[in-house]
C-alpha positions in Angstrom: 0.0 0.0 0.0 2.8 2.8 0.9 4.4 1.9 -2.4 1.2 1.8 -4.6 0.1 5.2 -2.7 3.4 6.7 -3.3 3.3 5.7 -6.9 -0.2 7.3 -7.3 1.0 10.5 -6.2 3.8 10.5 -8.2 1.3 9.9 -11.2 -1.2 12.5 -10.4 1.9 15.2 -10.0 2.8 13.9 -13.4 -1.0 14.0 -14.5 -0.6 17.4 -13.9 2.5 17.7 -15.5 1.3 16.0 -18.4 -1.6 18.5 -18.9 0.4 21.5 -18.2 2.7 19.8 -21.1 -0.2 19.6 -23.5 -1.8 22.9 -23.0 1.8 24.7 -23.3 3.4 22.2 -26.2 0.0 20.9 -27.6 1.1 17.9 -30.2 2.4 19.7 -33.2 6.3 19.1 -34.1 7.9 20.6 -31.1 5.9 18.7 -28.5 6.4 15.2 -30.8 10.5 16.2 -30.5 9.9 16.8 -26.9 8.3 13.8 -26.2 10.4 11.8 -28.2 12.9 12.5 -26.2 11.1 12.0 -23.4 10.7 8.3 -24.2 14.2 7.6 -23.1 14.2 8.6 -19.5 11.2 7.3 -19.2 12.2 4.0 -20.4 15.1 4.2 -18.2 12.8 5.4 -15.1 10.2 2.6 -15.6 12.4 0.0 -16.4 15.0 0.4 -13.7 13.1 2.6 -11.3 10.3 0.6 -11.0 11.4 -2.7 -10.3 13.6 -3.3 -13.1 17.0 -3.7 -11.3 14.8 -4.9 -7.7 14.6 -8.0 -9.8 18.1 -9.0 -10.6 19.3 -7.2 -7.3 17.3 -7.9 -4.4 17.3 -11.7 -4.3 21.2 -12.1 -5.3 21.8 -9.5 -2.3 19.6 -11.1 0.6 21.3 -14.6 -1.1 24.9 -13.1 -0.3 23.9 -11.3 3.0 22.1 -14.8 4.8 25.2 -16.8 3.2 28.1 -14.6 4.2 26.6 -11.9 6.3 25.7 -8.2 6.1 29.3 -7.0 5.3 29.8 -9.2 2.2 26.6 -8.1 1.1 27.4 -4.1 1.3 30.3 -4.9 -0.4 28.8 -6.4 -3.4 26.2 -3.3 -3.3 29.2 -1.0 -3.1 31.0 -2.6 -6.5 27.5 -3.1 -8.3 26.7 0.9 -8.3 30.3 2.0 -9.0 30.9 -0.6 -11.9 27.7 0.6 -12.9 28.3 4.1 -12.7 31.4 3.6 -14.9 29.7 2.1 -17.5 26.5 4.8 -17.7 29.0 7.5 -17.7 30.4 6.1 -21.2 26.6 5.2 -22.3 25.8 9.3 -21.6 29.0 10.0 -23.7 28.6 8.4 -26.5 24.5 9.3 -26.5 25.2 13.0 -26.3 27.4 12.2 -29.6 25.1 10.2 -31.8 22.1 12.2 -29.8 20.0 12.0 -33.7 20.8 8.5 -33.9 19.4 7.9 -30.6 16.3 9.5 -31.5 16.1 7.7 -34.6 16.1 4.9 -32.3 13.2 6.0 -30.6 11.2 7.5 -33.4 12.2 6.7 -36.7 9.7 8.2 -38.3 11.6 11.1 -37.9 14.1 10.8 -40.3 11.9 12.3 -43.0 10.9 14.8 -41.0 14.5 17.4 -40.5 13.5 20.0 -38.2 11.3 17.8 -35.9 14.2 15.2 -35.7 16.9 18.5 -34.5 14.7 19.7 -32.2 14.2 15.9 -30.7 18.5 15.6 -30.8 18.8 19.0 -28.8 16.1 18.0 -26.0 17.8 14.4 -25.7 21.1 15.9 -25.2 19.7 18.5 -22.4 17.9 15.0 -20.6 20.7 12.4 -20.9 22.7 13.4 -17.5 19.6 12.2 -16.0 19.6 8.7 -17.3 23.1 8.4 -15.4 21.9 9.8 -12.1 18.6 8.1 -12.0 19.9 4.6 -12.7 22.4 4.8 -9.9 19.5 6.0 -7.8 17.6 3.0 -8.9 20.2 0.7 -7.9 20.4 2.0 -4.0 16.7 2.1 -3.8 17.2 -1.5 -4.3 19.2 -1.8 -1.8 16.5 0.1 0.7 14.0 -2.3 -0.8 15.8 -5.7 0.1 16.5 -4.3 3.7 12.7 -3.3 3.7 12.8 0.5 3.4 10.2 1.2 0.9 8.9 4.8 1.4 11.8 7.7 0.5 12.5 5.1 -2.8 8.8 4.8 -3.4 8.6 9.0 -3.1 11.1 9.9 -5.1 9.6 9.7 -8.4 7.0 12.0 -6.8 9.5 14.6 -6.0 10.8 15.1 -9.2 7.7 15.1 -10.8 7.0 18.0 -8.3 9.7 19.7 -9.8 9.4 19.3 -13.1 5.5 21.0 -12.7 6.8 23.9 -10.6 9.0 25.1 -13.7 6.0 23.9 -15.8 3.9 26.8 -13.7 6.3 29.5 -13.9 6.5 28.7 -17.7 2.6 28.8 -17.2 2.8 32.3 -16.0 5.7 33.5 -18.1 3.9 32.4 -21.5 7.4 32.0 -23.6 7.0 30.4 -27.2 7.0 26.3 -26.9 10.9 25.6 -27.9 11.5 27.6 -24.8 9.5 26.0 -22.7 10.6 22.6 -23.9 14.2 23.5 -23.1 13.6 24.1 -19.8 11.9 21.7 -19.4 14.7 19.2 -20.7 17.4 20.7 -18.4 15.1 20.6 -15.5 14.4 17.1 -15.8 18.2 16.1 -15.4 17.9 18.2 -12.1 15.3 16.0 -11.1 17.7 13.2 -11.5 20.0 14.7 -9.1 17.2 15.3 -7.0 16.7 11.4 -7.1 20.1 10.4 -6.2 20.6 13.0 -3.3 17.3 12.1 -1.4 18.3 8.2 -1.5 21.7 8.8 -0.9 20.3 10.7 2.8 18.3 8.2 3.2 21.0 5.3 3.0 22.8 6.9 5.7 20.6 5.9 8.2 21.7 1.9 6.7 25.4 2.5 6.0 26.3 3.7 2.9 27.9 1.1 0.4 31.6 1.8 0.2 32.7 2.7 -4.3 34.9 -0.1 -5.2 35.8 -1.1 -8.7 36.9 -4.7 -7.6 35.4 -7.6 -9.9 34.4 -10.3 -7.7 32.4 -13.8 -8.0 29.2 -12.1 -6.7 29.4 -9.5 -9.5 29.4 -12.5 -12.5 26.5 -13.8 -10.7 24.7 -10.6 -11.2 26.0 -10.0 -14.9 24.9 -13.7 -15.6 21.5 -13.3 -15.0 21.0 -9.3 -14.3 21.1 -8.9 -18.1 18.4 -11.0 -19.0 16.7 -10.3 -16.0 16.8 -6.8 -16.7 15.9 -7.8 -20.7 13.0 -9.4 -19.6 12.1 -6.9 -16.3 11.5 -4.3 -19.2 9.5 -6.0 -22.4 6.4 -3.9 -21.0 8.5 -0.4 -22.1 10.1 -2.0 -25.1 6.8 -2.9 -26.4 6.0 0.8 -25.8 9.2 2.1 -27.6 7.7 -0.3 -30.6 4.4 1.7 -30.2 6.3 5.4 -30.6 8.0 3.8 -33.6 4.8 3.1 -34.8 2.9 6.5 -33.9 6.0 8.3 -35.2 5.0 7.6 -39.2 2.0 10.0 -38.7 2.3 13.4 -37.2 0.9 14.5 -34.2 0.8 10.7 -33.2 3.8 10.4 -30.8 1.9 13.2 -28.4 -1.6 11.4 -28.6 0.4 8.3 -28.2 2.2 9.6 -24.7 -0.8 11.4 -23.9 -2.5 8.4 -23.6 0.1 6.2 -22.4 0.0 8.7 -19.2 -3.8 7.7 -18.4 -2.8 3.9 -18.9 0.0 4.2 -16.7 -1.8 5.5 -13.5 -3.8 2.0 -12.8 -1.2 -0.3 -13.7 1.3 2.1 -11.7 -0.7 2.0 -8.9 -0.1 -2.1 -8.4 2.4 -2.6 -10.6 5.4 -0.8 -9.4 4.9 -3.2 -6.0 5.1 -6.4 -8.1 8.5 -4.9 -8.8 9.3 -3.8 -5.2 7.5 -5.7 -2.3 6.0 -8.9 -3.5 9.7 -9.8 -5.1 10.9 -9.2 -1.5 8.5 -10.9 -0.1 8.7 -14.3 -2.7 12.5 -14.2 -2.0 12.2 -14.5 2.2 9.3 -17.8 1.5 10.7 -21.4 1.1 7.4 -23.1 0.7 5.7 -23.7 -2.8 2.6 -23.2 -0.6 3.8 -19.9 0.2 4.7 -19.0 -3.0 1.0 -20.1 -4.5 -0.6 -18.0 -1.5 1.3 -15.3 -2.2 0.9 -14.9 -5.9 -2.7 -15.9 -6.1 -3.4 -13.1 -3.4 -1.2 -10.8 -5.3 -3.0 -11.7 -8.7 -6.5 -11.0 -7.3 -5.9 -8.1 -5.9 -3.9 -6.5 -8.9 -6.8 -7.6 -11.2 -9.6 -6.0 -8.9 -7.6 -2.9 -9.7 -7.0 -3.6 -13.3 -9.9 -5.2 -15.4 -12.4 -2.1 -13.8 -10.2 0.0 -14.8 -10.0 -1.3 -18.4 -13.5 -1.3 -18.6 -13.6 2.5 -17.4 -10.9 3.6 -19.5 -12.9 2.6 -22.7 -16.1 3.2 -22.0 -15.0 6.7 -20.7 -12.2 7.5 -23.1 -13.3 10.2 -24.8 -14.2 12.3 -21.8 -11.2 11.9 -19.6 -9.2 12.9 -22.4 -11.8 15.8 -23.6 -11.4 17.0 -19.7 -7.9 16.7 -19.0 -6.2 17.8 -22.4 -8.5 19.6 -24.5 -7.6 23.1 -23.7 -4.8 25.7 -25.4 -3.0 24.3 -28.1 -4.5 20.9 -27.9 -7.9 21.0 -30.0 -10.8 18.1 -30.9 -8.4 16.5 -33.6 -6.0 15.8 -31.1 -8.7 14.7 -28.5 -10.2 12.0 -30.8 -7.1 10.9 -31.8 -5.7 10.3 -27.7 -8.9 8.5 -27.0 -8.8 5.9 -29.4 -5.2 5.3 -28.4 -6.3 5.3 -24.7 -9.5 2.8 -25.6 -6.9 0.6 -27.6 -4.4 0.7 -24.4 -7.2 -0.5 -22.1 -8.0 -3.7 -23.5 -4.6 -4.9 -22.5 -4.3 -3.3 -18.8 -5.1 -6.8 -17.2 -2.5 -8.3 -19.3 -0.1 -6.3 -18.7 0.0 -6.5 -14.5 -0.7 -10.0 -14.7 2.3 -10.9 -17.0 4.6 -8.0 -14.3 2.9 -10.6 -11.4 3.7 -13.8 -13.0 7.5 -12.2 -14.0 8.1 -11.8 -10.0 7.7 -15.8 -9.4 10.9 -16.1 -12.2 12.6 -13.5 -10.9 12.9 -14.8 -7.5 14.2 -18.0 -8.5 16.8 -16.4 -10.5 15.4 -17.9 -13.7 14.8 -14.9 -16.1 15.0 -17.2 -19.6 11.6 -18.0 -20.0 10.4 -13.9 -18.9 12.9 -12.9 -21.6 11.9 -15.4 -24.4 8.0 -14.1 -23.7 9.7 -10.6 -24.0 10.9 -11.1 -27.1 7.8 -12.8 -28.4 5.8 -9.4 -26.9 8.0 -7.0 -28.7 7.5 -9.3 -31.7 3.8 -9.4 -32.0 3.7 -5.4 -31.3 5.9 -4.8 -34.6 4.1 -7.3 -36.6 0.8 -6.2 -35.5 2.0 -2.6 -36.3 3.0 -3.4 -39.7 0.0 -5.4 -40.5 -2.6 -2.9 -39.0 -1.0 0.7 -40.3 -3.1 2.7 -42.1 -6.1 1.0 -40.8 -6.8 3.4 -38.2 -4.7 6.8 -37.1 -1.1 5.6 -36.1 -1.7 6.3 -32.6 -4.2 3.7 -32.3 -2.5 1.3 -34.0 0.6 1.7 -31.5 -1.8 1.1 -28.9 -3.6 -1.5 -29.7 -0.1 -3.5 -31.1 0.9 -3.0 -27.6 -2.4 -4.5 -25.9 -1.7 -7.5 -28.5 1.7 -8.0 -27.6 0.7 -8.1 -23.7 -2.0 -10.8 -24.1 0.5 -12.7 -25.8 3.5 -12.0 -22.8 1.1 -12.8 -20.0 -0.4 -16.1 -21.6 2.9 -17.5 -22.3 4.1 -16.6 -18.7 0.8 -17.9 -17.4 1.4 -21.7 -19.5 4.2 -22.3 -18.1 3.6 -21.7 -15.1 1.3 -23.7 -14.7 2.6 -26.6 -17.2 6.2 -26.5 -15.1 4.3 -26.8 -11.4 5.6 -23.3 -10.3 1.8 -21.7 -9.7 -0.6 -24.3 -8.4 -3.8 -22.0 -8.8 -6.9 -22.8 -6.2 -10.6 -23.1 -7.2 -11.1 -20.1 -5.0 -9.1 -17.9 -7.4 -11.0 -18.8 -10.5 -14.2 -17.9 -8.5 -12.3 -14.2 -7.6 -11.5 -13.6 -11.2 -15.4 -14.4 -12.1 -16.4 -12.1 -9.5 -14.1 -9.7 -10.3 -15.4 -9.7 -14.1 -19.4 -9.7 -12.9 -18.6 -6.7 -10.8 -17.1 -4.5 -13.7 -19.6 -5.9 -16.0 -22.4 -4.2 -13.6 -20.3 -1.2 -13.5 -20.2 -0.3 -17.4 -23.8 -1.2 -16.8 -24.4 1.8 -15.1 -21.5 4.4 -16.8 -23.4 3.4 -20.4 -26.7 4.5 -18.2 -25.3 7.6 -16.5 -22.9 9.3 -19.5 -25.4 10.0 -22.3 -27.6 12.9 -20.2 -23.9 13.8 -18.8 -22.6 14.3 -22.7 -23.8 18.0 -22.8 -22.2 18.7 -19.5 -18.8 17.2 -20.8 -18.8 19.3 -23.7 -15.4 21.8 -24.0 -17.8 24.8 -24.2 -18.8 24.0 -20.9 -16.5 25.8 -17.6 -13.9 23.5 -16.8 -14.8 23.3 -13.2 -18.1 22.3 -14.4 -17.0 19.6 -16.8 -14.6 17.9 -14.2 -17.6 17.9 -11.8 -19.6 15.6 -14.6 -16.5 13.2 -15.3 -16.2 12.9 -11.5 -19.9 12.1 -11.0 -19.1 9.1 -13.5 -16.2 8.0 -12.4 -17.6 7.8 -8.3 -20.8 6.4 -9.6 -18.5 3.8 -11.2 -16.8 2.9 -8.6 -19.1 2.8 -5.8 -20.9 0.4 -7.7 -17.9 -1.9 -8.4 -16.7 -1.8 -4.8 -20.7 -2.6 -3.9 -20.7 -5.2 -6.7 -17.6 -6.8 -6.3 -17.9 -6.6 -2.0 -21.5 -8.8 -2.1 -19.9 -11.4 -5.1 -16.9 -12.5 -3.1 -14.5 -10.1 -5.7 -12.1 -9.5 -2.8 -12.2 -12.2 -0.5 -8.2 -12.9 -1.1 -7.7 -9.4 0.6 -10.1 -8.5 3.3 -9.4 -8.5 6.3 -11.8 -11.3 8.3 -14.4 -8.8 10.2 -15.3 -7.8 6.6 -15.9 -11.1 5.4 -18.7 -11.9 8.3 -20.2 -8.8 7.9 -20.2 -9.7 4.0 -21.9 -12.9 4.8 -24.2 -11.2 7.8 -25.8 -8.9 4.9 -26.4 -11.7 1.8 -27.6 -14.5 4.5 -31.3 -15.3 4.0 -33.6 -14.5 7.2 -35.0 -17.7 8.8 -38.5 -18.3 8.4 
């Protein structure tokens, strides 16, 4: 919960961000440079910031610290961040180099398109320090995670979110043309990665701070052996989302619908996703017991789905709105609104998929096993270019990036989900089949009633309407919704994995059937 909270906030200051962003850059050519540049840190935030290197980290650290004890262990933690550091500091060389090649790498629809691909080079260069600072950062959060310190690495992201919107404000207030406004936004965000670094770093005091050391040991080829592919396979989710920008990039204006939308699809599977990467891989590597493991995951699963598939079902049913209310001001018009929702609608039909494949990854993980996560990686990134290929020019290019993405996520989490069961590592119960049923009868009920409730809304959602006025309709929706999911899904047993016991009787006090 402290990490899912903390990971909300961090994604509402973003929110805000995100519309500030829209209403100053709109998504002509400077804000598709911007946030093509964007996509790097991001990658590199998600990825390693939010879980990626807990994965390959955590369990090889608690290994060495019960084996050998908690000196041997801060020693290895010591050698992994400076040989890391090392290496980052040549990556952010040669990337402020071959800055257009990177961006090619990232959109390479670009390449026809001169001036946007420039502008896209100059941001890049203006955000790489912050790839260096934040993955070190990531890497001692780790640390704080497998001693079982969650909230300063958990807050972080929140903090510099904060600061990127407070020079988002003053650029608000100031009203400079949008190149300016992109720049500083650029060099502000590698001062958020400095930011990021300095409030672990205090907090590791409190721990012992690992001592630099550039000496090579045994532990460290443990953690090359199977870090790489762990990390490979920790981040297929934002590969698959690299593919998507790729995809968007042939059509202009598609990259920012694309992000746009991408921000809205991040906040639920944030919200439960980030702890797959944190807690529940700490908690998996302290069990011994398959039992364990089986409780642990299937309680994990049910409660990540009770989050997700209603949100799906919101998020495309109510697409058009939450975009209309959000965005749709300034230099972001009704072209660009239509255009974000169907990306957002396409991105929802794979938000179960997507935490249930980061859930299943965990049990892999753990074990130190990251070939099979990797192969079903590979086969995700895979099915989002061919399904990119195949479907261009169908629909917008946005879209089609979004819903190539949804594709490849069904196909990660069912081959993840085969094999577990097929190998004996997830022994599911009867009693979470009969969660995931509730779950789905719950949201059914709930789309029920947002089908009901938007059409005399529509007027009041309208962007003539007072913004205060419109937010007020899409927050009537979106309580109505979920007060009659949590009902729903409270009487048909859709969180029985989670509650606490008192809940349960009084569950079963209010459906029992009065004696005669």
């Amino acid at each position: 919960m402290i990490v899912g909270v903390a990971t909300i906030l961090s994604r509402l200051l973003g929110f805000a961000r995100d519309v500030l962003i829209a209403r100053l850059l709109g998504a002509g050519p400077v804000a598709d440079a911007f946030l093509a540049a964007l996509r790097l840190p991001n990658l590199v935030r998600r990825v390693l910031g939010e879980g990626g290197l807990n994965a390959p980290f955590v369990p090889l650290y608690l290994a060495i610290k019960a084996e050998r004890g908690e000196a041997d262990a801060k020693r290895f933690a010591g050698a992994a961040a400076s040989q890391l550091g090392l290496l980052l500091v040549g990556f952010v060389v040669l990337a402020e180099l071959f800055a257009p090649w990177v961006v090619l790498g990232l959109a390479g629809g670009f390449a026809d398109e001169r001036q946007t691909l420039a502008l896209a080079a100059f941001y890049t260069r203006l955000m790489l320090p912050f790839v260096l600072l934040t993955t070190l950062a990531a890497l001692l959060a780790a640390l704080l995670n497998a001693e079982g310190r969650f909230t300063v690495a958990a807050l972080a992201p929140a903090l510099m979110n904060a600061i990127l919107l407070a020079a988002l404000l003053v650029e608000t207030f100031r009203g400079g043309d949008s190149h300016a406004s992109a720049t500083l936004l650029a060099a502000c965000l590698s001062l958020t990665g400095l930011a990021h670094l300095a409030m672990i770093l205090w907090r590791l005091r409190g721990i012992g701070l690992p001592r630099p050391s550039l000496h090579w040991s045994p532990d460290m080829t443990r953690l090359v052996r199977t870090g790489g592919a762990t990390l490979l396979a920790a981040s297929a989710a934002q590969l698959v989302l690299l593919i998507s920008t790729q995809i968007a990039s042939t059509e202009p204006g598609s990259v920012s619908a694309l992000y746009y939308a991408d921000r809205i699809f991040q906040l639920p599977l944030s919200f439960f996703g980030v702890a797959m990467g944190t807690v529940v891989l700490s908690a998996m590597a302290g069990e011994i017991s398959q039992a364990n493991h089986d409780a642990l995951l299937g309680r994990a699963l049910a409660l990540g789905l009770a989050l997700a598939i209603p949100a799906a079902a919101a998020l495309f049913v109510l697409a058009e709105p939450i975009v209309s209310v959000l965005f749709e001001n300034g230099q972001f018009n009704a072209a660009d609104r239509e255009r974000t929702a169907g990306a957002l609608a396409a991105f929802a039909c794979g938000l179960p998929f997507a935490l249930a494949a980061k859930v299943f990854g965990q049990v892999y993980f753990v074990r130190r096993l990251p070939w099979l996560p990797l192969i079903a990686g590979f086969a995700a990134v895979a099915v989002a270019a061919f399904a990119g290929y195949v479907l261009l020019g169908w629909r917008d290019a946005a879209m089609i990036g979004a819903l190539a993405a949804s594709l490849a996520f069904i196909v990660q989490a069912g081959l993840l989900a085969i094999d577990l069961l097929r190998s004996g590592l997830w022994r599911p119960r009867w009693a979470d089949a009969r969660t995931m049923l509730a779950i789905v009868m719950a949201a059914v009920l709930m789309v029920a009633v947002l089908e009901a409730m938007i059409r005399p809304l529509l007027s009041a959602l309208t962007p003539t309407q007072p913004a205060l006025w419109r937010a007020g309709a899409l927050a009537v929706l979106c309580c109505a919704g979920a007060l009659t999911y949590a009902i729903a899904g409270f009487l048909l047993g859709a969180f029985d994995a989670v509650l606490p016991s008192r809940l349960l009787r009084l569950r079963s006090a209010s459906v029992r059937t009065p004696r005669s």
